[in-house]
C-alpha positions in Angstrom: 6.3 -42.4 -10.8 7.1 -43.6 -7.4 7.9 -47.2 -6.9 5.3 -49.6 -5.0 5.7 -49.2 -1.3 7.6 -51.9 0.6 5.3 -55.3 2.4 4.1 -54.0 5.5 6.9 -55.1 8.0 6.4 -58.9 9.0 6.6 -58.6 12.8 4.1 -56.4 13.2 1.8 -58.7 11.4 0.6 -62.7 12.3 0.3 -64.2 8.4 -2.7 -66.4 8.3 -4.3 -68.5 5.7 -7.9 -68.8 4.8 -7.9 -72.5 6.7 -6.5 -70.8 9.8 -9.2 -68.0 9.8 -11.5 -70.2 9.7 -10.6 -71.5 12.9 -12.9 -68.3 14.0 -15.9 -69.4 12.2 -19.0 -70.3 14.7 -21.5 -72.5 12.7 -20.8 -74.7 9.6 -24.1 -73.1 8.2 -23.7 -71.1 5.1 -24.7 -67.3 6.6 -26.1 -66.3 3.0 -28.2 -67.4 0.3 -26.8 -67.9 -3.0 -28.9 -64.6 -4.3 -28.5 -62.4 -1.4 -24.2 -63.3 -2.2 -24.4 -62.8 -5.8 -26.7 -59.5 -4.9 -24.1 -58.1 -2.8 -21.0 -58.8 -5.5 -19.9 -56.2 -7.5 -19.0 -56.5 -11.2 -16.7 -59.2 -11.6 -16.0 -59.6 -8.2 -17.2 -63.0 -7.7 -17.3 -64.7 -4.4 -17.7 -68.6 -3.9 -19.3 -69.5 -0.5 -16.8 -71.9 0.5 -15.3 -68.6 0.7 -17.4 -67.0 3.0 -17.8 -70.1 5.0 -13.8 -69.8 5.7 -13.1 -66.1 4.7 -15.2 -63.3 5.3 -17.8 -65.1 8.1 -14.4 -65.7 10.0 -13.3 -62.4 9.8 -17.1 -61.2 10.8 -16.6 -62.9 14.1 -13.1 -61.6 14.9 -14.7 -58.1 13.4 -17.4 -59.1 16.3 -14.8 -59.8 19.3 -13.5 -56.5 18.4 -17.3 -54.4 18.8 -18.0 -56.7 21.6 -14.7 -55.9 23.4 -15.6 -51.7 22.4 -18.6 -52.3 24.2 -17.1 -53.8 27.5 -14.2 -50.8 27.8 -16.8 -47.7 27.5 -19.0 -49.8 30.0 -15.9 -50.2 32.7 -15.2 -46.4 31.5 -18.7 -45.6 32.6 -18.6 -47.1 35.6 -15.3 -46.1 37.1 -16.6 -42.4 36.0 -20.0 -42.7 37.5 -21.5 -41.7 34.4 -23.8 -43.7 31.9 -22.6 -42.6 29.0 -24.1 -44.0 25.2 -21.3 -46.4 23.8 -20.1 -44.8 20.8 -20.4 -45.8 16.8 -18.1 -48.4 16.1 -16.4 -47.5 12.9 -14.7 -49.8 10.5 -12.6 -48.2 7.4 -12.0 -50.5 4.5 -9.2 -49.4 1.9 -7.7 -50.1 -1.3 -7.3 -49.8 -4.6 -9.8 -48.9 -7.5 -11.4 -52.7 -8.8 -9.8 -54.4 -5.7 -12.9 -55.4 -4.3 -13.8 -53.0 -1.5 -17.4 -52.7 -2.3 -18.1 -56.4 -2.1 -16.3 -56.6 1.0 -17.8 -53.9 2.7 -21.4 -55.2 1.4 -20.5 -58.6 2.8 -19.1 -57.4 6.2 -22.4 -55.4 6.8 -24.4 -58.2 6.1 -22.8 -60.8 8.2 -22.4 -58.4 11.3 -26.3 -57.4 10.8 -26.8 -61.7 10.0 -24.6 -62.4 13.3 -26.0 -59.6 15.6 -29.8 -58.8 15.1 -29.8 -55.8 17.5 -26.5 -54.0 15.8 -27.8 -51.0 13.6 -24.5 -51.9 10.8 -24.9 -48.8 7.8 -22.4 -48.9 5.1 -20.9 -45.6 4.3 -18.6 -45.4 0.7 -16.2 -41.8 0.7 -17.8 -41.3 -3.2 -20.4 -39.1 -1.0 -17.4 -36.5 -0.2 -16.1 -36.7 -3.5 -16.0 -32.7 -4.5 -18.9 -32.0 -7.5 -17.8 -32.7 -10.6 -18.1 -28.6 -11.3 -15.8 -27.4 -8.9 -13.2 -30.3 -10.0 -13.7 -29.1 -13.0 -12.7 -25.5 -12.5 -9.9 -26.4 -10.3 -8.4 -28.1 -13.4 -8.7 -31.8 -11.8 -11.4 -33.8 -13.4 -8.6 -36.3 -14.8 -7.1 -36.6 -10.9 -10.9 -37.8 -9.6 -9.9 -40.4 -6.5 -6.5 -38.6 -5.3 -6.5 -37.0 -2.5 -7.1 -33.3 -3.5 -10.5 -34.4 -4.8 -12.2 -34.9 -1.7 -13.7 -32.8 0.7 -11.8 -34.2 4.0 -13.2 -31.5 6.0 -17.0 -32.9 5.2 -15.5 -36.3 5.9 -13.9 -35.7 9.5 -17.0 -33.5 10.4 -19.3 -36.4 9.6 -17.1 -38.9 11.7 -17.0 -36.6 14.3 -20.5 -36.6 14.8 -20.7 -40.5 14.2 -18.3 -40.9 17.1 -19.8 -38.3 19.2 -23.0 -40.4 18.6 -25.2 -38.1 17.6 -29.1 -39.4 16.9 -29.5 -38.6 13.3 -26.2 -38.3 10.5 -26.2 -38.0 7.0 -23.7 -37.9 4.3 -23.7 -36.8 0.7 -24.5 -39.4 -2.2 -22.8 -40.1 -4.9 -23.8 -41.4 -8.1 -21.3 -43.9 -10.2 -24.5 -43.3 -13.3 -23.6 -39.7 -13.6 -20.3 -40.0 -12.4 -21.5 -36.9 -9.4 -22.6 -36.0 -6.7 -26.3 -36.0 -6.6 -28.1 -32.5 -5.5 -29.5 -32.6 -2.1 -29.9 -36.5 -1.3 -28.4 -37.9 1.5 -27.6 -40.9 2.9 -29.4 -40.9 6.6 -28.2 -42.6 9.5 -30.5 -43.0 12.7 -28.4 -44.2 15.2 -26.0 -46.6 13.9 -24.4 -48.9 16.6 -21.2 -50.2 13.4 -20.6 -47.8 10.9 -18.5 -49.1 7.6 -16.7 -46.6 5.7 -15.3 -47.7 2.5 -12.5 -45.5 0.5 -9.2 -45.4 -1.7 -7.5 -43.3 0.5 -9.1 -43.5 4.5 -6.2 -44.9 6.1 -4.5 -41.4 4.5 -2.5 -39.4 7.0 -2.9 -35.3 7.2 -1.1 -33.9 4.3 1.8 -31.6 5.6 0.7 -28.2 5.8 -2.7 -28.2 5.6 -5.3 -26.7 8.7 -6.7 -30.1 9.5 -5.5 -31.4 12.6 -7.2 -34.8 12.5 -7.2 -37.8 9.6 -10.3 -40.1 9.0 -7.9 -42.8 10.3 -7.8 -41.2 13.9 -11.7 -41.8 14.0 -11.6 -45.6 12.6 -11.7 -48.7 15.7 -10.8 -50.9 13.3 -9.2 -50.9 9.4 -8.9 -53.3 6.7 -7.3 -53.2 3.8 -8.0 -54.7 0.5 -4.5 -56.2 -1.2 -3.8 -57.7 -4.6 -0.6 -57.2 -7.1 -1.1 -54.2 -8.8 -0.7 -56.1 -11.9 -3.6 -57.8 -11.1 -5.9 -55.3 -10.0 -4.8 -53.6 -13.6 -6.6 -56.6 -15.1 -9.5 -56.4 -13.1 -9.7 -53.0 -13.7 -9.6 -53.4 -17.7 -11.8 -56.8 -17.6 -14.7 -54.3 -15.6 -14.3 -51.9 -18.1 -14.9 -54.2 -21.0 -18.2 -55.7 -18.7 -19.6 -52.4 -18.6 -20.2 -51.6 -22.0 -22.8 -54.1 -21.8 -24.4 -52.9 -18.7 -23.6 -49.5 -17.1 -22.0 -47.8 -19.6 -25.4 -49.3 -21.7 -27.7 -46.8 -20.2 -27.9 -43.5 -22.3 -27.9 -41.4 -18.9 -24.2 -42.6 -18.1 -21.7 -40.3 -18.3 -19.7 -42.9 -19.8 -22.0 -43.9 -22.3 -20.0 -42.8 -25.2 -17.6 -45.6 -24.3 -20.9 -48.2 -24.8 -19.7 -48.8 -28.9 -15.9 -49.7 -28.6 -15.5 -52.8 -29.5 -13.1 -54.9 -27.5 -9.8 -54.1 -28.4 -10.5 -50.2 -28.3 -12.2 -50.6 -25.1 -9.3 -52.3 -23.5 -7.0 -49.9 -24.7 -8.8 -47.2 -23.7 -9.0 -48.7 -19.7 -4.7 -49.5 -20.0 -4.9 -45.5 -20.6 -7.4 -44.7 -18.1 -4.9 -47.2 -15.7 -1.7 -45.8 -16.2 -2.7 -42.2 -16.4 -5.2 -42.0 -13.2 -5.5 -45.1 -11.2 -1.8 -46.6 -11.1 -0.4 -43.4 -10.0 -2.8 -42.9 -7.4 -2.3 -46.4 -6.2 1.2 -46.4 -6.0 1.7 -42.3 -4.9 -1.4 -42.3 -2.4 -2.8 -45.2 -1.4 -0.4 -48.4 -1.1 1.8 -46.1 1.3 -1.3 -46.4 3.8 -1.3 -50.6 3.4 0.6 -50.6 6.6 -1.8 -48.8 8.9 -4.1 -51.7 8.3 -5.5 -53.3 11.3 -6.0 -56.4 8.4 -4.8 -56.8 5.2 -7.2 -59.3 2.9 -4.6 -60.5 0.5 -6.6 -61.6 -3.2 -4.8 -64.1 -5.8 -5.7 -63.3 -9.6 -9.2 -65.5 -9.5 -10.5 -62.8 -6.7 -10.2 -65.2 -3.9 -8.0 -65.0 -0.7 -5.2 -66.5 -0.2 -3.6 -65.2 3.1 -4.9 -62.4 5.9 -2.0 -60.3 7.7 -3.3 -59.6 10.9 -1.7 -56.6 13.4 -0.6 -57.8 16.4 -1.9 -56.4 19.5 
């Protein structure tokens, strides 16, 4: 295995902690209600709202400044053009690691731009949808590579963000289901119109692999990126303290595809998510995704209780 990419080089990057970030937050107010946050959390992900009181509302309004700013260059564009031209999609990619915390982020991004801005149309868009059906991984002899690279359909993807950015009325994009583990026959997730769009993957800030026919990546289509950081020792934890939570829940429902894994009792079921680690999700980290850490607009960098404790932010 490859070892861990280096730290994304310091000068290209302002180091800010959660007290100077804060410094961007509007209104002492707490932005959500103690059951819309825990709604939005994912499993074991917790978030405390002190957190997004100096965190993630923060980092909604510089998120904000950035749309805002969009807005004002295709207006000027327009203008010196003669044209009246739609502003396009804004489009904000969120990467990282498997149990990092992407999903909450995204979910709590989407609901503080749509809290902070009324008349923005924010849809949340996760790359599971253009995960290739579990069939065809299948007969490729993949299945046990699900997440790397190979096992998406990147053509599907740039397509769709081409016609986000083109700002077409009506998009849709596959869905995925984490019960069955698949993509589920003929449903789509429908856009009408988005003015933000938040697409959340491991591997978006990936760059063309050599040799392939696609000329663009998912990145070239993104205004702004974010990934989500954390030791990879860390996120191993996480990963196995999830696993062992959804035995009780998930994995619970007879309909998973991972309800076989429902009866292990803890020290087989942690066991078995080390496995699942080192053989799937470590490597894939470490070959595919950490490499991309650097591309990051902003890195969100998570201490072992989940919470931040310092954002790198690209300089301009």
């Amino acid at each position: 295995m490859a070892p861990p990419s280096a730290e994304p080089a310091q000068p290209l990057y302002d180091v800010l902690s959660p007290s100077q970030l804060g410094l961007l937050h509007e209104s002492a107010a707490l932005p959500l209600s103690v059951s819309e946050l825990r709604h939005l959390e994912s499993l074991g992900d917790r978030v405390s709202h002190s957190e997004v009181t100096s965190v993630y509302g923060p980092l909604a309004n510089l998120i904000r400044l950035h749309i805002q700013s969009s807005a004002r260059l295709a207006g000027a564009r327009s203008t010196l053009l003669g044209s009246d031209l739609r502003v396009a999609p804004f489009v904000i990619g969120l990467a990282g690691s498997v149990a990092v915390g992407k999903s909450t982020t995204a979910r709590l991004l989407v609901a503080l731009l749509s809290r902070g801005e009324p008349q923005l149309k924010v849809a949340l868009v996760p790359t599971d949808g253009f995960l290739f059906p579990n069939e065809r991984l299948a007969a490729r002899g993949i299945m046990n590579r699900k997440g790397f690279p190979e096992t998406y359909d990147v053509r599907s993807l740039i397509a769709f963000l081409s016609e986000v950015k083109a700002g077409a009325e009506h998009v849709s994009a596959p869905e995925y289901s984490h019960l069955a583990y698949d993509i589920i026959p003929n449903s789509r997730v429908e856009l009408e119109r988005p003015d933000v769009v938040v697409i959340e993957g491991l591997n978006i800030l990936q760059m063309p692999t050599a040799g392939t026919e696609l000329g663009s990546a998912v990145s070239d289509f993104l205004d702004f990126s974010i990934y989500v950081d954390a030791e990879t020792s860390i996120i191993q934890k996480w990963y196995e303290d999830r696993f062992l939570k959804l035995r009780s829940t998930a994995f619970a429902n007879p309909e998973s595809y991972f309800h076989r894994y429902a009866h292990l009792d803890d020290v087989g079921a942690r066991e078995l998510a080390r496995n699942l680690w080192k053989a799937i999700n470590e490597p894939n980290l470490v070959e595919n995704i950490l490499n991309t850490r650097q591309r990051a607009d902003l890195i969100i960098r998570k201490g072992d209780d989940h919470a931040v404790n310092s954002i790198l932010l690209r300089r301009l």
